[in-house]
C-alpha positions, 0 to 999 in steps of 0.5 A: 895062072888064072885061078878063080881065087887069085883075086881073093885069096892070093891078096891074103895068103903070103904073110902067113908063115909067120915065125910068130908064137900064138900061146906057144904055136907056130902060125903056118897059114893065115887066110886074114893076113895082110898080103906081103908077097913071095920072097925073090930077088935078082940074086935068087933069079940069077942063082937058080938059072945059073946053077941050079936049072942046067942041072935040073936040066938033066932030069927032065931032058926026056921032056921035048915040051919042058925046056925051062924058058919060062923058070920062074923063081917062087921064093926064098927064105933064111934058116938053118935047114940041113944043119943046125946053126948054119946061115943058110937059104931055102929056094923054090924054083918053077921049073916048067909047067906041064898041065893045069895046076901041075909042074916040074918043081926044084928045091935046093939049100945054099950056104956061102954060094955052096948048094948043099942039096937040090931036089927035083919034084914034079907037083903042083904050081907053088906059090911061095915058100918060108922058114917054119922055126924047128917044129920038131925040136932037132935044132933045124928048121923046116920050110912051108910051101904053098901050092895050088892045084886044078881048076876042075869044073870050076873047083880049085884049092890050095894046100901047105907042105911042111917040109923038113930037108937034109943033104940027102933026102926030103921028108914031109911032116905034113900037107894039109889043105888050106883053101877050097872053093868046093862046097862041104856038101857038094851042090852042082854049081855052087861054090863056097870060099872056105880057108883054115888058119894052120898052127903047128904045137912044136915037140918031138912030134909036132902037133897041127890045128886048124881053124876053119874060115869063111868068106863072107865078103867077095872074090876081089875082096874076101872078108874072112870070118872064123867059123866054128871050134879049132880042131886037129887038122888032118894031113891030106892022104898019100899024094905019093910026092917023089923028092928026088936028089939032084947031084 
C-alpha cells in the first residue's frame, strides 16, 4: 500500500480510538497520538482463514481475480457488541483487494469461538479497528474503523466508520473524513496534509466534533498543530456502502 501518507499519518493514526473521556467525550481519532499499531494476533489470523474466509469465499466466488491468497487480518478489539455485557470480539479482515484503494472486506462478532455475525463489504482498504464505548447509550458498544482511499492524481485521504452491529444487520451512525492531503482551495499540484481530531458526545443520538489539524512538519515526521475552533463535524454524504449477512 503506497500511500503518500503512510510515512506521516499512518505513524500517528492507531492509538487513536481512545475509549478515554475528554470533558465527557469520546475521542475517536487523534491525528497527535503516539503511533500503537493495529490490534492482531496469531489467533485472529488463524480464525479468520479457518473460519470466516471459506465462507466469505462463497460470496465473491463469481470473481476469478479475488482468491483470497493474500487475506490480510486489519485488527480486533474487545466489547459488547451485539449483546449487552457479552465478552465478545470485533474483527476486520481484508479479503482481497480489487483496485486502487478498494477491497473485498469482512467484519464478523465472535463469543467463546461462536461467530455470532459476519458481514461481507466491498469498500476500501482498512487500516485498523476498535472498540467505541456505547455512544448511544443501548448497553452495546460500537466499533471504528479506519479506511484509506485513492491516490488520484496524487490526492488520498482517510475517513472513520462508526459502526454499530447486531446479528443481523450493520448500521452506521457515521463516517467522517479524517485526513486529507487535498488542499481546501483546490490549487493544481499542491498538496496540504490537513487531519481532524474526532470526538463523539454520547446520548440517544450521538453528537461528532472535529478539530481541524495542520501539518507543519514533513511527510515522515508531521508535526500536528491545531487550527482554528471545534466545530460539528459532518458525515460524509451516502457512500451507498452495502453490509451484507454472511450466513
Amino acid at each position: 500500500m503506497n500511500f503518500r501518507f503512510a510515512a506521516g499519518v499512518l505513524g500517528a493514526l492507531f492509538s487513536l480510538f481512545s475509549a478515554g473521556f475528554a470533558q465527557g467525550q469520546v475521542v475517536l481519532y487523534d491525528p497527535a497520538s503516539r503511533e500503537s499499531g493495529p490490534v492482531r494476533s496469531e489467533s485472529d489470523e488463524r480464525f479468520v482463514k479457518d473460519r470466516l474466509a471459506p465462507k466469505a469465499r462463497e460470496i465473491w466466488s463469481g470473481d476469478k481475480h479475488c482468491d483470497s491468497s493474500n487475506l490480510n487480518v486489519i485488527g480486533s478489539a474487545d466489547g459488547s457488541f451485539t449483546r449487552a455485557g457479552a465478552s465478545q470480539q470485533a474483527v476486520v479482515y481484508e479479503y482481497c483487494q480489487t483496485g486502487n484503494g478498494f477491497a473485498y472486506n469482512g467484519i464478523a462478532v465472535v463469543e467463546r469461538g461462536r461467530v455470532v455475525t459476519h458481514f461481507a463489504v466491498e469498500g476500501g482498504w482498512n487500516f485498523g479497528v476498535s472498540r467505541v464505548p456505547d455512544l448511544n447509550q443501548n448497553g452495546r458498544d460500537e466499533i471504528a474503523i479506519e479506511t484509506g482511499g485513492g491516490m488520484h492524481q496524487g490526492y488520498t485521504g482517510s475517513s472513520v466508520t462508526v459502526l454499530e452491529l447486531t446479528d443481523a444487520t450493520a448500521k452506521e451512525l457515521g463516517v467522517f473524513l479524517v485526513y486529507t492531503n487535498e488542499c481546501e482551495t483546490a490549487v493544481a499540484d499542491k498538496y496540504c496534509d490537513r487531519s481532524y481530531r474526532l470526538t463523539a458526545a454520547p446520548g440517544p443520538k450521538p453528537a461528532f466534533f472535529r478539530q481541524k489539524y495542520l501539518n507543519r512538519g514533513t511527510e515522515e515526521k508531521p508535526r500536528w498543530v491545531a487550527s482554528g475552533k471545534p466545530a460539528a463535524a459532518k458525515p460524509i454524504g451516502d457512500l451507498s456502502t452495502k453490509y451484507e449477512l454472511i450466513k
